[in-house]
C-alpha positions as YAML, in Angstrom:
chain: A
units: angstrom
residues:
- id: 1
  name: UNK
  ca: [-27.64, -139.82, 31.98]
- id: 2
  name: UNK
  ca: [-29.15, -136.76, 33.88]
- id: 3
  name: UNK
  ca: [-29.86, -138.90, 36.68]
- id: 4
  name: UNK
  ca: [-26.19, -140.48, 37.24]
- id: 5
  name: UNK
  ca: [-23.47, -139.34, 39.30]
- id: 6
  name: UNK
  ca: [-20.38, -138.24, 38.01]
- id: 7
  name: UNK
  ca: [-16.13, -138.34, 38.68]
- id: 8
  name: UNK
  ca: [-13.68, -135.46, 37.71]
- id: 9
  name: UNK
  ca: [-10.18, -135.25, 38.03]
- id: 10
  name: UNK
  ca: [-8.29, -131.97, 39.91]
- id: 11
  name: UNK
  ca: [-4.45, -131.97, 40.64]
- id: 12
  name: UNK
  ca: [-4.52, -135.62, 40.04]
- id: 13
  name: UNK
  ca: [-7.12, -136.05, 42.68]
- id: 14
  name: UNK
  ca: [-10.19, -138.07, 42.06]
- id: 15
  name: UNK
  ca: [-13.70, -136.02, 43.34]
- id: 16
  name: UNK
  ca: [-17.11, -136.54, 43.54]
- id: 17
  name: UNK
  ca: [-19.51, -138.37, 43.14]
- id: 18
  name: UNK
  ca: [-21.23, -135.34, 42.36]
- id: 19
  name: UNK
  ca: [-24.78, -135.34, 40.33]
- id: 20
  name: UNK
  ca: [-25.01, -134.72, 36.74]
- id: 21
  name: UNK
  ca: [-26.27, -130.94, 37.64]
- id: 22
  name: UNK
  ca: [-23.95, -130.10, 39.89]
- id: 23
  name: UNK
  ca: [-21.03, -131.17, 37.48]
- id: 24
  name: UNK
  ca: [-22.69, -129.14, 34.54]
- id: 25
  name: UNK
  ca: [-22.52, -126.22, 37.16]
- id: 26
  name: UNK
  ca: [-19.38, -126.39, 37.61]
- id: 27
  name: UNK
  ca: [-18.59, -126.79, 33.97]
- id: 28
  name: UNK
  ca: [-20.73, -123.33, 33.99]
- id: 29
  name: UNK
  ca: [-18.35, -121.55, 36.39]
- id: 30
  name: UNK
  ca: [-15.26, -122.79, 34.73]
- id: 31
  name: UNK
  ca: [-14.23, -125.02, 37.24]
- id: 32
  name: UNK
  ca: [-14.42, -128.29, 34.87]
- id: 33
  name: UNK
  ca: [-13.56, -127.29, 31.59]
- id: 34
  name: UNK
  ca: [-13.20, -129.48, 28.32]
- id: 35
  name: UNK
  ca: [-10.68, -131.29, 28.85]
- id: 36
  name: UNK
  ca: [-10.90, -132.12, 32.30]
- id: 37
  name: UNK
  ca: [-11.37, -136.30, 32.93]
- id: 38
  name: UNK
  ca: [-14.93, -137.71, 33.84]
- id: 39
  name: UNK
  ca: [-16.23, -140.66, 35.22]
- id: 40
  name: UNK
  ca: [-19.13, -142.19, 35.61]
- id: 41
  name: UNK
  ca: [-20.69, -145.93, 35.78]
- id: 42
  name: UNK
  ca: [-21.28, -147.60, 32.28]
- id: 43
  name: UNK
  ca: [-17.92, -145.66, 30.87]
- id: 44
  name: UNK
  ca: [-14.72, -147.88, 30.08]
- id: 45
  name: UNK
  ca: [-12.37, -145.04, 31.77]
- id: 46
  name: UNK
  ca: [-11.60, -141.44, 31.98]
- id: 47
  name: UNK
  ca: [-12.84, -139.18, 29.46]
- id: 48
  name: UNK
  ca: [-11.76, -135.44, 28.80]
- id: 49
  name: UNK
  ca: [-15.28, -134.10, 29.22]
- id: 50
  name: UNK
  ca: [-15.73, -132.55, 26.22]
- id: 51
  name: UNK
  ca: [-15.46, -135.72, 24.89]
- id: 52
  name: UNK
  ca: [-18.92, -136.77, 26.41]
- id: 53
  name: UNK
  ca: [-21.47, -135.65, 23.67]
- id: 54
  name: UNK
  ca: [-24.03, -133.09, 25.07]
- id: 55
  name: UNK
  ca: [-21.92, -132.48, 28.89]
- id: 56
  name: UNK
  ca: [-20.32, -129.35, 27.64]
- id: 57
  name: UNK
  ca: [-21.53, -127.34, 25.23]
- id: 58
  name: UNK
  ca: [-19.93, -127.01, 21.91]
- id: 59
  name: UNK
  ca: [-18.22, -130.61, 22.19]
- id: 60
  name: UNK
  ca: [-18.80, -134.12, 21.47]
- id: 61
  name: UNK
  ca: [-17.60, -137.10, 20.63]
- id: 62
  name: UNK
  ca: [-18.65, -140.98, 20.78]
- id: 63
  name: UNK
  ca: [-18.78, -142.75, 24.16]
- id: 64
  name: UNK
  ca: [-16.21, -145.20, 25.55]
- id: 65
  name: UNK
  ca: [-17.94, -148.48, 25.90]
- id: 66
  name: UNK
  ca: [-19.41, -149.45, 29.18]
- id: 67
  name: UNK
  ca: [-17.84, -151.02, 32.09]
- id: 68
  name: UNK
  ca: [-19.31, -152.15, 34.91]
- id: 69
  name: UNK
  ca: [-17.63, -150.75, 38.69]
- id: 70
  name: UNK
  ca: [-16.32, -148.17, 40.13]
- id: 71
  name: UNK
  ca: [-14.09, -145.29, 38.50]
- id: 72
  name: UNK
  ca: [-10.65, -146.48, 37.29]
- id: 73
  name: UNK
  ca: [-7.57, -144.68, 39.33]
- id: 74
  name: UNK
  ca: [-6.36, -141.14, 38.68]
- id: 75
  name: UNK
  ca: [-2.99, -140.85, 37.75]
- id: 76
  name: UNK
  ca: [-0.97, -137.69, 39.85]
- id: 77
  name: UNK
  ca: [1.14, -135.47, 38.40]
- id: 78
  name: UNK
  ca: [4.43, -136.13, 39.62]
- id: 79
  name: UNK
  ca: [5.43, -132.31, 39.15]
- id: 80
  name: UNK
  ca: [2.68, -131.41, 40.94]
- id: 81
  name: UNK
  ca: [4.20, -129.33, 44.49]
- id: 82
  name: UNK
  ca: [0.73, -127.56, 45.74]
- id: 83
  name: UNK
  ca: [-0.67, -124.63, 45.75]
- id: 84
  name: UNK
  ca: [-2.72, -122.19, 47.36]
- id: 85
  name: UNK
  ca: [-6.32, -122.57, 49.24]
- id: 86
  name: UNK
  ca: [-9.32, -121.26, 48.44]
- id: 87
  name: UNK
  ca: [-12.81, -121.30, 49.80]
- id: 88
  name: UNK
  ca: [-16.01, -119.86, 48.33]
- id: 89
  name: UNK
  ca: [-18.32, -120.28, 51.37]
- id: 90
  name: UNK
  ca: [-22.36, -119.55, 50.94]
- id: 91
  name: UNK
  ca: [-23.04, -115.99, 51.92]
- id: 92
  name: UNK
  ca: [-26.32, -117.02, 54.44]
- id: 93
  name: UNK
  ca: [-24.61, -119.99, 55.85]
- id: 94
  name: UNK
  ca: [-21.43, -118.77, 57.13]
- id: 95
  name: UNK
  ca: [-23.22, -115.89, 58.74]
- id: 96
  name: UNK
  ca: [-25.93, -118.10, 60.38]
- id: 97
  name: UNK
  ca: [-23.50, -120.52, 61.75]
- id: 98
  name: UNK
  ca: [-21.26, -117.79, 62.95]
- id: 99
  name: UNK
  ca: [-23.92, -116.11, 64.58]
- id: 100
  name: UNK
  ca: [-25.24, -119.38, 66.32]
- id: 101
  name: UNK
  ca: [-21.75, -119.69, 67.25]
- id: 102
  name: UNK
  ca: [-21.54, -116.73, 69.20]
- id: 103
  name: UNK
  ca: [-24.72, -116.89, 70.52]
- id: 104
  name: UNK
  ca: [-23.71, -120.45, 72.03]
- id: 105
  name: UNK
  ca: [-20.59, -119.02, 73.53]
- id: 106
  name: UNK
  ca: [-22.56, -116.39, 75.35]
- id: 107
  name: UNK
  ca: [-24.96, -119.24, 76.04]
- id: 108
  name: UNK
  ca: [-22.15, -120.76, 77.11]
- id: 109
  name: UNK
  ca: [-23.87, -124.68, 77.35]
- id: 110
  name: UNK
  ca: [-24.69, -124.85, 73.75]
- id: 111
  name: UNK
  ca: [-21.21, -123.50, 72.99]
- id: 112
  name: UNK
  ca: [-19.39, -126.95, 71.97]
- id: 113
  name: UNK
  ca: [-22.11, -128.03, 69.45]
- id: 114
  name: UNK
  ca: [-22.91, -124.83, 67.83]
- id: 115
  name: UNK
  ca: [-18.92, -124.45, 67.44]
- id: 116
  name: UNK
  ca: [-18.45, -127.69, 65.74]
- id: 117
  name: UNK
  ca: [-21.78, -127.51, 63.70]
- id: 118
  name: UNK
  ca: [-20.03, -124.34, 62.27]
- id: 119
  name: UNK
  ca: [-16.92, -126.42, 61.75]
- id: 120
  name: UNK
  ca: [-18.67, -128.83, 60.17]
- id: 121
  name: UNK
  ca: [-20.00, -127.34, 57.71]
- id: 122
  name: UNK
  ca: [-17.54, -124.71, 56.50]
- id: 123
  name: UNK
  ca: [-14.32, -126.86, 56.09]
- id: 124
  name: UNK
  ca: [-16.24, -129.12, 53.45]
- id: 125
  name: UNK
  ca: [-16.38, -125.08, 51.18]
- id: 126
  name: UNK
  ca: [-12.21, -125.18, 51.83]
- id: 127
  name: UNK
  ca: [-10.49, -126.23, 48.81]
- id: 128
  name: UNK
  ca: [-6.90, -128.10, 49.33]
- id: 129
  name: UNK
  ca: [-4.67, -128.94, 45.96]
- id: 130
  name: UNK
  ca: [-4.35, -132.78, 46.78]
- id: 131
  name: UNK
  ca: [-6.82, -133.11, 49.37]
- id: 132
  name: UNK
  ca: [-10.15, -133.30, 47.94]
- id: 133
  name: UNK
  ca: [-13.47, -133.35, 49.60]
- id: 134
  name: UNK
  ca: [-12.27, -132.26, 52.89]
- id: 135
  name: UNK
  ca: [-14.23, -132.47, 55.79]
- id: 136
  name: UNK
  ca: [-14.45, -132.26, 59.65]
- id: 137
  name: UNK
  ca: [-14.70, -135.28, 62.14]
- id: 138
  name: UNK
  ca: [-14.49, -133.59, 65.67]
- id: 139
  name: UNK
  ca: [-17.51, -134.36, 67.89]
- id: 140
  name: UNK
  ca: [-18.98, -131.42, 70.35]
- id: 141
  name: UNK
  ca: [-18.05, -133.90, 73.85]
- id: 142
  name: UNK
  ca: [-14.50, -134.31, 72.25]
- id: 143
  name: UNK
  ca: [-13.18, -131.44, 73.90]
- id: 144
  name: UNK
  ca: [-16.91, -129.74, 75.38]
- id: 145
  name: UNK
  ca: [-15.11, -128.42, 78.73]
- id: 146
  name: UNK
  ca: [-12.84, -126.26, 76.59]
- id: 147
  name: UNK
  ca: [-15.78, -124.47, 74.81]
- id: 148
  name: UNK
  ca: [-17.70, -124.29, 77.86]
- id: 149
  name: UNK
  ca: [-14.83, -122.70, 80.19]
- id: 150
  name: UNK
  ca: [-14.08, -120.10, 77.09]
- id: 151
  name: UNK
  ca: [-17.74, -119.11, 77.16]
- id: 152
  name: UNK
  ca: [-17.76, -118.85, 80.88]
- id: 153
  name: UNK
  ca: [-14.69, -116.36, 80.77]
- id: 154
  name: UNK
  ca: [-15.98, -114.24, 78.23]
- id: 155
  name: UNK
  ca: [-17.53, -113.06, 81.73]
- id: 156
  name: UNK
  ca: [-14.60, -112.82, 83.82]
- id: 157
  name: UNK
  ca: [-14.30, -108.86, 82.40]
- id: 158
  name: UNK
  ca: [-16.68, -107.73, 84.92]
- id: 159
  name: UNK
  ca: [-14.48, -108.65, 87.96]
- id: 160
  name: UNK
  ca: [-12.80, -105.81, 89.12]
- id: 161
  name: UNK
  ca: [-9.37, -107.18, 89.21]
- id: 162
  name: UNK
  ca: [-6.04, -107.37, 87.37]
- id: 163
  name: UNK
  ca: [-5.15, -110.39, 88.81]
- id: 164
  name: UNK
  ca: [-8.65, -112.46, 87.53]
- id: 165
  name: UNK
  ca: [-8.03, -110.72, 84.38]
- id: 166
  name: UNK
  ca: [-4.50, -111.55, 83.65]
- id: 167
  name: UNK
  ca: [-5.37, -115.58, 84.76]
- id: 168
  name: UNK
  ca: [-8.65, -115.35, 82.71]
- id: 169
  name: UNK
  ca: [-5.82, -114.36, 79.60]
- id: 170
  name: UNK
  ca: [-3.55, -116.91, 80.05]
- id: 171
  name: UNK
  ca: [-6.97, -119.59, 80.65]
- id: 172
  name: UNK
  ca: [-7.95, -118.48, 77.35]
- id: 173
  name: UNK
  ca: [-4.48, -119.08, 75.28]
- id: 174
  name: UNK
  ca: [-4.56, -122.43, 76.41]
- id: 175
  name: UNK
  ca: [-8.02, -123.24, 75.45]
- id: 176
  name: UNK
  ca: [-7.49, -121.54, 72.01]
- id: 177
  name: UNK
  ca: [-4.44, -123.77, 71.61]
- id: 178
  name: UNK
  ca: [-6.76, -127.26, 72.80]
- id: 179
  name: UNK
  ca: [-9.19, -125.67, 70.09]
- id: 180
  name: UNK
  ca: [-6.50, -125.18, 67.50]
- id: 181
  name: UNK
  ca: [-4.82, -128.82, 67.97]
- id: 182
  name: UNK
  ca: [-8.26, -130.64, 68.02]
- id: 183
  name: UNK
  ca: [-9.44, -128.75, 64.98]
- id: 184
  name: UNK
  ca: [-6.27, -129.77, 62.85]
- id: 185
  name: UNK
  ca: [-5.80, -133.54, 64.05]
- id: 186
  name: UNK
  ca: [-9.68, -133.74, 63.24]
- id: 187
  name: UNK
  ca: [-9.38, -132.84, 59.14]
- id: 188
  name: UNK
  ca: [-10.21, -135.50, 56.85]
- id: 189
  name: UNK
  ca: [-10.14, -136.27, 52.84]
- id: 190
  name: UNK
  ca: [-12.68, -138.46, 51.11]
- id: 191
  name: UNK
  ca: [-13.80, -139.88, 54.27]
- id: 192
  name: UNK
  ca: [-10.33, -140.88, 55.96]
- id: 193
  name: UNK
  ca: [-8.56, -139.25, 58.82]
- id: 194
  name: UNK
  ca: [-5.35, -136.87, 57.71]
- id: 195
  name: UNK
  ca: [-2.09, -138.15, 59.32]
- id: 196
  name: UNK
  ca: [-1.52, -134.33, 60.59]
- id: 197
  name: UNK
  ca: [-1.11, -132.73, 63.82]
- id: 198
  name: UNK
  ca: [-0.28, -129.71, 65.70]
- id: 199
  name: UNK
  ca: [2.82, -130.23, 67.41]
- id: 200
  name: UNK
  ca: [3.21, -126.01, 68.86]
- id: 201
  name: UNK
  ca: [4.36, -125.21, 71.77]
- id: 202
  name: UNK
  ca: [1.51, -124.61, 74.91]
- id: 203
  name: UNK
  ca: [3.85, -122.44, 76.02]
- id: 204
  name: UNK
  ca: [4.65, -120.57, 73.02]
- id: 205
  name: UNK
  ca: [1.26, -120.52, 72.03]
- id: 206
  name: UNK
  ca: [-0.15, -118.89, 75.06]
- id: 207
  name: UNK
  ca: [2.56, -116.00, 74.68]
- id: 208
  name: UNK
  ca: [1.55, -115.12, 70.88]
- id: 209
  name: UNK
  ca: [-2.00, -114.67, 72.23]
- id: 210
  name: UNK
  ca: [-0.59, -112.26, 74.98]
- id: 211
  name: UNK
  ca: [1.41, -110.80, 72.50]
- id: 212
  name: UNK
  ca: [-1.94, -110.16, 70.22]
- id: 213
  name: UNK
  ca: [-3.84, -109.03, 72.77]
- id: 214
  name: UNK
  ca: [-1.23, -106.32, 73.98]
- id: 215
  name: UNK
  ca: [-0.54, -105.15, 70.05]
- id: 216
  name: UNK
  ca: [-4.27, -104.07, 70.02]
- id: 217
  name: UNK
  ca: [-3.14, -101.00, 72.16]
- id: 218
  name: UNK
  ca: [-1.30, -100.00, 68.93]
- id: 219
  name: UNK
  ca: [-4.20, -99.92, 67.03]
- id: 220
  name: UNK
  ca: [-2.13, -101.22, 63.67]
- id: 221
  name: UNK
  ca: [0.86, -103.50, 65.33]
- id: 222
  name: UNK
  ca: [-1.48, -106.58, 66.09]
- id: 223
  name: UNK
  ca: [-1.87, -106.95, 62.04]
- id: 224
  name: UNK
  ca: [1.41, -107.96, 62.11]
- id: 225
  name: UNK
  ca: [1.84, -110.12, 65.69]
- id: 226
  name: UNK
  ca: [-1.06, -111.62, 64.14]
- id: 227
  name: UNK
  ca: [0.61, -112.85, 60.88]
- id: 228
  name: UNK
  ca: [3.64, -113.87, 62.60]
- id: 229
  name: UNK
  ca: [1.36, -116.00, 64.94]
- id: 230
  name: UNK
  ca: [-0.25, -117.77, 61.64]
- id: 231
  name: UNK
  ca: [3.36, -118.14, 60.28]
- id: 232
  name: UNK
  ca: [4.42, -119.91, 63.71]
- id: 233
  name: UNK
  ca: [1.41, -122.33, 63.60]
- id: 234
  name: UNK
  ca: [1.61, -123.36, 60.15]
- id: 235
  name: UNK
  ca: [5.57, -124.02, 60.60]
- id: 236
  name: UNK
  ca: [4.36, -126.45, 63.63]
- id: 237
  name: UNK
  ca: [1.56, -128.38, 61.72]
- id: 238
  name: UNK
  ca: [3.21, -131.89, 60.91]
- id: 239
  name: UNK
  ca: [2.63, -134.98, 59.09]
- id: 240
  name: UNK
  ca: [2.66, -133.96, 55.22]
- id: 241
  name: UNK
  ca: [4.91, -133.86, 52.88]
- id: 242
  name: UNK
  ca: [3.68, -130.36, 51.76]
- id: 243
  name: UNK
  ca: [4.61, -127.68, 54.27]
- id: 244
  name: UNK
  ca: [1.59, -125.05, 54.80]
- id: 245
  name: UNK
  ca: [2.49, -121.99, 54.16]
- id: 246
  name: UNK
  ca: [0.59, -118.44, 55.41]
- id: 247
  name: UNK
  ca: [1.61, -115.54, 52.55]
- id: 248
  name: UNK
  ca: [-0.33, -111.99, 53.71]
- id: 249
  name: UNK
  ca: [1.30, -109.21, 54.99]
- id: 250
  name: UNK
  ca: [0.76, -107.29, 57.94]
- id: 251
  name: UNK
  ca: [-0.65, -104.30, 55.66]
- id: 252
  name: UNK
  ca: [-3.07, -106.68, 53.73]
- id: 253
  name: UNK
  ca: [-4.56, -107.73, 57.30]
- id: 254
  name: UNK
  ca: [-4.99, -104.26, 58.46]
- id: 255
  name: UNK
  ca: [-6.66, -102.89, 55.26]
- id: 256
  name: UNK
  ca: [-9.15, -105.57, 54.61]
- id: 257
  name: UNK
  ca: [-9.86, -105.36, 58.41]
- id: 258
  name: UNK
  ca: [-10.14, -101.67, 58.33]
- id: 259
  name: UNK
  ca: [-12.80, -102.01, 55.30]
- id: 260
  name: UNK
  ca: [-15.03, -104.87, 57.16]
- id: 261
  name: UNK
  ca: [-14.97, -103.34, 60.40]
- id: 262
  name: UNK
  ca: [-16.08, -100.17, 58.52]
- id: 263
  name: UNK
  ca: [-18.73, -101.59, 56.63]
- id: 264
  name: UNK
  ca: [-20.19, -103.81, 59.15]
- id: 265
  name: UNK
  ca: [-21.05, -100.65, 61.70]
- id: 266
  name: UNK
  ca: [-23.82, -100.33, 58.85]
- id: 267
  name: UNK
  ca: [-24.96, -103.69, 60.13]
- id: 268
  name: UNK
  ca: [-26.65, -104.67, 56.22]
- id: 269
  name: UNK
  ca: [-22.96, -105.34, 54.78]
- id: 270
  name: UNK
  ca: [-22.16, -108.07, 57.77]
- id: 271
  name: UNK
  ca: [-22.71, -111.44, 55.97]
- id: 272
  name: UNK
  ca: [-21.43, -109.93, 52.28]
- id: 273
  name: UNK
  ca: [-18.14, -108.35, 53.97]
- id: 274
  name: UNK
  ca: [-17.70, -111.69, 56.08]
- id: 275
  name: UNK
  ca: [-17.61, -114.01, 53.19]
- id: 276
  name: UNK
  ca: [-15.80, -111.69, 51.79]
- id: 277
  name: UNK
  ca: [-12.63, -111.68, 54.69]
- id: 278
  name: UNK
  ca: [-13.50, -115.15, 55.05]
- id: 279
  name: UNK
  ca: [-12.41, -116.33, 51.64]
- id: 280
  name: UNK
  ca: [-9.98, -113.69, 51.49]
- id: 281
  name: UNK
  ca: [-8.24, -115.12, 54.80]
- id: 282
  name: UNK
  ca: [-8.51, -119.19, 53.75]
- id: 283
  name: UNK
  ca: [-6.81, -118.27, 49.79]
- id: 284
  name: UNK
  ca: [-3.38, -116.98, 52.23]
- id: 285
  name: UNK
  ca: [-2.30, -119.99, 53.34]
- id: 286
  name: UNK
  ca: [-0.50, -122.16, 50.42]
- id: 287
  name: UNK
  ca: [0.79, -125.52, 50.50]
- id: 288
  name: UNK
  ca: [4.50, -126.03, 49.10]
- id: 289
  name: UNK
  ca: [6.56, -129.44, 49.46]
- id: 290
  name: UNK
  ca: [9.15, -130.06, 51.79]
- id: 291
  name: UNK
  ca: [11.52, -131.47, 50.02]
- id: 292
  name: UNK
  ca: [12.56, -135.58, 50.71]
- id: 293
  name: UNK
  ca: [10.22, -135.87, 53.22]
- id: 294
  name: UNK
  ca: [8.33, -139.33, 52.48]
- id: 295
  name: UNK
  ca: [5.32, -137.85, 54.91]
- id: 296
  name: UNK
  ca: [1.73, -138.23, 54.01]
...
């Protein structure tokens, strides 16, 4: 059995195939607990797993009789009305691919691949109730130019006028907004594209990231512009039934940014404290349904 690969069932979501250690580590953590259903091959159907003798400790019972293909279907919850993310990324990795990220952007050439290699990888750590296995799809030529112009302006500061300044601003809202759009029509679960899109305003988008960069003057006020700016683009993601949802305050922003800015001048804390935000910032947005709508 130790070499097989097992099933469980979350939110009425099937996941996996995951090998037999990995499942017994999550059974470790808490995250599949005893009566939790398992698959895998030679089993007649779902199982709670402490009904598998010698999976979880403390439990047994005889196994269902074998049957030969793949798992049998899990049955949703019809109550079931989402819930909030959460994301417990690897402490070495997100810091490695962050820094390669940056270092690409000042690179500027290197900037669309080490952008979505980063993309790549963390989205598969973000847990979504309904959506398992997540993952990213985006290629680094889909949108390259907008990764390479961004890197290019992060040297328009050194021109010594308010006018190249104020166009290299607005250049920049519009190629976070091409960033943002490509980044959410890209998601995928289990392996297939998610019907969702980003439908926001250009426009509108561009002025939020004005708006942002102005609050910074205020040293506090950009906490706030900046949850009223998540707010706006989760209101304009489409194509679900569930309507995403971002839940921090203003205060809760400033504070934890306060503590990681403080503890990263020490330069040791970086990769602990950016986890740390990271996670933090992924577990505020929620999903919550929208009613009627017969959407994905």
């Amino acid at each position: 059995m130790s070499n097989r690969n097992w099933f469980y069932a979350s939110d009425g979501q099937q996941k996996g195939p995951l090998p037999e250690a990995q499942l017994r580590d999550l059974i470790t953590r808490g995250m599949v607990r005893a009566d939790t259903l398992v698959w895998t091959e030679g089993m007649a159907g779902w199982q709670k797993a402490g009904e598998i003798p010698g999976l979880v400790p403390s439990a047994g019972a005889p196994p269902a009789f074998p049957q030969a293909g793949g798992p049998p279907p899990v049955v949703a919850s019809g109550s079931y009305s989402g819930g909030a993310l959460s994301a417990d990324f690897p402490i070495w990795g997100l810091f490695g691919r962050s820094l390669l990220m940056f270092i690409g952007q000042i690179l500027v050439i290197p900037a669309p691949w080490t952008a979505t290699s980063l993309y790549r990888w963390a989205i598969p750590y973000i847990r979504v109730p309904g959506r398992p296995n997540l993952g990213f799809t985006g290629q680094p030529l889909d949108i390259w130019y907008a990764f390479i112009v961004l890197g290019l302006l992060t040297y328009a500061g050194v021109a010594d006028s308010n006018i190249v300044t104020l166009l290299s601003l607005l250049l920049q809202g519009f190629l976070s907004w091409m960033i943002v759009r490509w980044i959410i029509g890209r998601l995928s679960s289990n392996g297939e594209q998610l019907p969702i899109s980003f439908k926001g305003s250009p426009l509108v988008y561009v002025g939020w990231y004005v708006l942002m960069v102005i609050a910074t003057i205020t040293i506090v006020g950009w906490a706030w512009v900046l949850t009223a700016w998540m707010r706006w683009i989760c209101s304009n993601i489409e194509g679900t039934r569930r309507e995403v949802s971002f839940n921090a305050s203003g205060l809760e922003v400033l504070w934890r940014t306060i503590v990681t800015s403080i503890a990263c001048a020490f330069l040791i804390p970086i990769p602990w404290m950016l986890r740390w935000y990271a996670n933090w910032f992924i577990s505020q947005f929620a999903l919550t349904e929208r009613g009627a709508y017969a959407g994905s």
